[in-house]
C-alpha positions as CSV (number, residue, x, y, z in Angstrom):
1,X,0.0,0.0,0.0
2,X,1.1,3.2,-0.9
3,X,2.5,6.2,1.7
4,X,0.2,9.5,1.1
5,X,1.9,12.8,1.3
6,X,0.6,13.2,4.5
7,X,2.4,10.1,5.9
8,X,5.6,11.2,4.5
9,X,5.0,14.7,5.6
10,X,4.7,13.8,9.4
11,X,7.5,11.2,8.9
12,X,9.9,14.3,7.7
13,X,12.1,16.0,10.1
14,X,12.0,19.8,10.7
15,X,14.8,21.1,8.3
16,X,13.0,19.1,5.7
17,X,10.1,20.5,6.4
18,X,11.9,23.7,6.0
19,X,12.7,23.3,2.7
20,X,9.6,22.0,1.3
21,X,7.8,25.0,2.6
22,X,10.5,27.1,0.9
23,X,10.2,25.6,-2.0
24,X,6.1,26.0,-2.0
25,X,6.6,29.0,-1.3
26,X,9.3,30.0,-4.5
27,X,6.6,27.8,-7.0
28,X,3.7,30.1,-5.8
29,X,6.3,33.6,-6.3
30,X,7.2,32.4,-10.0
31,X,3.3,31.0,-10.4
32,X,2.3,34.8,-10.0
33,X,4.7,36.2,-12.0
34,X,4.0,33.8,-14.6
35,X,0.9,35.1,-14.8
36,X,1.4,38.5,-14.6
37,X,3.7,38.7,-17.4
38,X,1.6,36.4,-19.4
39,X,-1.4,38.9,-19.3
40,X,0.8,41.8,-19.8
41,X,2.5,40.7,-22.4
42,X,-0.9,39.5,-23.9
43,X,-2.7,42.8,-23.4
44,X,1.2,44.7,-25.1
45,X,0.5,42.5,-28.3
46,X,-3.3,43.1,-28.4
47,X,-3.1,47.1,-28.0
48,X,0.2,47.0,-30.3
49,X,-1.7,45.0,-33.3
50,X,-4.9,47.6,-33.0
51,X,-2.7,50.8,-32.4
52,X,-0.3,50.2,-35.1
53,X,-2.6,50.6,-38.1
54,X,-4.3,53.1,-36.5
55,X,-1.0,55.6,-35.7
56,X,0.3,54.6,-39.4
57,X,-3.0,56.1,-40.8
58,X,-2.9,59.3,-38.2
59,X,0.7,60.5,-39.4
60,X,0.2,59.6,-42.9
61,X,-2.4,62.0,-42.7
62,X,0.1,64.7,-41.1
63,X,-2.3,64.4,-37.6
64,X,0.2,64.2,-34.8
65,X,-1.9,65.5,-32.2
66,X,-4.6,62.5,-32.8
67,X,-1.6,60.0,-33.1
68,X,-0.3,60.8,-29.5
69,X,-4.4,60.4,-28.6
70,X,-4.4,56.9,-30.2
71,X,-1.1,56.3,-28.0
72,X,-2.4,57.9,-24.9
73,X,-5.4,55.4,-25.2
74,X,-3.5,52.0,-25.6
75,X,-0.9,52.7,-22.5
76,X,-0.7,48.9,-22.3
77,X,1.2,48.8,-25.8
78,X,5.1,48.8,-25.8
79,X,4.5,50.2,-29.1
80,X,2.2,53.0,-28.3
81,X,4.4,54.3,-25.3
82,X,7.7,54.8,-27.1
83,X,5.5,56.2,-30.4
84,X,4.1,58.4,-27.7
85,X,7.1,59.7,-26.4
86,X,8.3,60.3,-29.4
87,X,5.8,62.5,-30.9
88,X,5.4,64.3,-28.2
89,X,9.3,65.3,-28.0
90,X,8.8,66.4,-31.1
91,X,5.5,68.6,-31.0
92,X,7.2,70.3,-28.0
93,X,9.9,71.6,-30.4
94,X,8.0,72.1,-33.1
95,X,7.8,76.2,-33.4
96,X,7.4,76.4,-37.0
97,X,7.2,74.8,-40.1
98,X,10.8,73.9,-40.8
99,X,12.0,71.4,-38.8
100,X,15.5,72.1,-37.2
101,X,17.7,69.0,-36.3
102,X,17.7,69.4,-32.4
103,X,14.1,68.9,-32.5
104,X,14.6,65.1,-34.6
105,X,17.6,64.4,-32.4
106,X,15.6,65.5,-29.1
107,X,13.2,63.2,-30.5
108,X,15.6,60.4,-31.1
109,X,16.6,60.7,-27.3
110,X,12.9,60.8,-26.4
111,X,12.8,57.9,-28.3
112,X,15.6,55.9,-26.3
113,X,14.6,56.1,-23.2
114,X,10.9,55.1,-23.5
115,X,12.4,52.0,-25.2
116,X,15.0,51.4,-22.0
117,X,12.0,51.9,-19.7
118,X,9.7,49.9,-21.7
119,X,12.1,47.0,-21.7
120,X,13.2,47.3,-18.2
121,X,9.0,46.7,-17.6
122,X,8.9,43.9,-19.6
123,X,12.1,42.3,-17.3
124,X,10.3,42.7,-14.4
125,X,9.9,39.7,-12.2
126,X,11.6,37.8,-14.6
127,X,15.5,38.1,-12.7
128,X,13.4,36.4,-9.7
129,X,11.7,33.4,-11.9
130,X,15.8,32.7,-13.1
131,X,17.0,32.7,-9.8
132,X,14.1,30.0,-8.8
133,X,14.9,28.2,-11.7
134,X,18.3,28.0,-11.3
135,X,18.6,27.5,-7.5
136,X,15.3,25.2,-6.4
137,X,17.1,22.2,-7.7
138,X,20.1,22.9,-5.2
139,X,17.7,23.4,-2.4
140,X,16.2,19.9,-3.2
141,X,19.4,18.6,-3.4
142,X,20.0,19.9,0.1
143,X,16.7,18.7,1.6
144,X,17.9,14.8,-0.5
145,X,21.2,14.9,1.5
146,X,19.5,16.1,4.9
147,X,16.9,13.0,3.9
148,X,20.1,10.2,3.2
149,X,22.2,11.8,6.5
150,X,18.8,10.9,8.3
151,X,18.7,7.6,7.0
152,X,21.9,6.0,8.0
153,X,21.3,8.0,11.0
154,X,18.2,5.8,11.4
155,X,20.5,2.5,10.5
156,X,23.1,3.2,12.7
157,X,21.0,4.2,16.0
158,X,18.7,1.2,15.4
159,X,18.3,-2.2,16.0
160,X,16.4,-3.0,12.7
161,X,19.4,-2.6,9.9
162,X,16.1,-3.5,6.9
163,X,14.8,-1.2,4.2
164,X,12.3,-0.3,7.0
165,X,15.1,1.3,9.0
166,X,16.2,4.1,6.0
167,X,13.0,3.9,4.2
168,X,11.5,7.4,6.2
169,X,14.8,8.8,5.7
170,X,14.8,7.9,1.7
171,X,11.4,8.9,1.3
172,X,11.9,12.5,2.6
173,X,14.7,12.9,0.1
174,X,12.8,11.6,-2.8
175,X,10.4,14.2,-2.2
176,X,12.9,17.2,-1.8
177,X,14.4,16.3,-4.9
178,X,11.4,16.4,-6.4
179,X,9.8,19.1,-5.4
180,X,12.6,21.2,-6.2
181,X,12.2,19.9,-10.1
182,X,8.5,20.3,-9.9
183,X,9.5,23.9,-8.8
184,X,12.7,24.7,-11.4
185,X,11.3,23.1,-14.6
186,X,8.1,25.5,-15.4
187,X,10.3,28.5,-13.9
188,X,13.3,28.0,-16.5
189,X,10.6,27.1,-18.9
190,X,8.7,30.4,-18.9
191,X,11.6,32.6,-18.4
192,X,13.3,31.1,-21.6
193,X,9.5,31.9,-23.0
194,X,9.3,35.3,-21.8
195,X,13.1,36.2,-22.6
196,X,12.3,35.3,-26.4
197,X,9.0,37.2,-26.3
198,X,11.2,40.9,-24.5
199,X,13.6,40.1,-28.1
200,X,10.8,40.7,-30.3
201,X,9.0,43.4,-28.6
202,X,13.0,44.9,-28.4
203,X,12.7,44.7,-32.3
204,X,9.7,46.0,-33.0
205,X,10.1,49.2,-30.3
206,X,13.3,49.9,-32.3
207,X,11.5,49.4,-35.7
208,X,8.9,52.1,-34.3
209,X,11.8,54.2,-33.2
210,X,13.3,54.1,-36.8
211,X,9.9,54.4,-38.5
212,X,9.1,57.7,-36.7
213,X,12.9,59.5,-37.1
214,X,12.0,58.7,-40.5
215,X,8.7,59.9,-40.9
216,X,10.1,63.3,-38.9
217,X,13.4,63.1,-41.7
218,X,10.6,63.3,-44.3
219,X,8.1,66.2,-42.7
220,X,11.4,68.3,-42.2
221,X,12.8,67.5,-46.0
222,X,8.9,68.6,-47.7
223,X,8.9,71.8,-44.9
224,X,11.9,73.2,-46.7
């Protein structure tokens, strides 16, 4: 007949104990910030597929002051916050019809640090879910040895020298050890997930950001 978790629990010593609770307590962490960063990198996409068109057809039309509107309206969008900034910077400086270069370049800078905050954003939580990942297998690993220790301890203070006598200990570092995989797996899992999905939101901020020096490069070239 099988041993139930609660068994084993109750057959575990304290500093096992110990580390199963840390470890429950690291999966639920990296369970919440996978999905926090799941839905706000769900709702970024979303916004950034509607706002896109929607901006592109706004400054085509020469309407900067209903393109910062659209991006005011989707702040959830990577896309729509470094656009904003942007267009902004540059309807701040923009005192006439011609176009000077400090406004483009103030722009350009406008334009850099919206993307360096927006990625910083999207990396939050995510420094925590590697550090799970990498370091709940090595706290298994501790709670395994701590499990073997207690069963020659068992073998060696007992009369019964058996399977029986090391089994408790064995157990509780079975469950450790797994445990701290059940914990590591998902977490290195979704942070090599969310790491790829910061790349491409990376490219297409710095596509934007090239887009609207361009579109500004072109407005100042017809002003003249």
């Amino acid at each position: 007949m099988g041993i139930g978790f609660m068994e084993l629990w109750d057959n575990m010593g304290y500093l096992a104990k110990g580390v199963v609770v840390l470890l429950a307590i690291m999966s639920v962490w990296s369970i919440g910030v996978m999905f926090e960063r799941y839905m706000t990198y769900r709702a970024a996409r979303k916004q950034s597929r509607d706002f896109a068109p929607a901006v592109a057809e706004a400054l085509r039309t020469g309407n900067i002051r209903d393109a910062i509107e659209l991006a005011e309206q989707n702040k959830k969008s990577h896309l729509a916050k470094v656009v904003a900034a942007g267009l902004q910077e540059f309807q701040a400086h923009q005192g006439s019809k011609e176009i000077p270069g400090e406004t483009i370049e103030a722009s350009r800078r406008a334009l850099q640090r919206a993307t360096a905050i927006g990625i910083e954003e999207f990396k939050r939580g995510l420094g925590g879910l590697a550090t799970i990942g990498s370091t709940a297998p090595f706290i298994g690993l501790f709670g395994t040895t701590v499990g073997i220790i207690n069963a020659f301890a068992g073998m060696s203070s007992g009369e019964d020298t058996g399977i029986g006598a090391v089994a408790g200990g064995i157990s509780e570092a079975l469950v450790t050890t797994a445990f701290g995989l059940f914990v590591a797996v998902p977490a290195v899992w979704m942070y090599n997930y969310f790491t790829g999905k910061i790349e491409s939101f990376i490219v297409e901020m710095d596509n934007s950001s090239s887009e609207l020096i361009d579109y500004f490069l072109k407005r100042r070239s017809e002003g003249k």
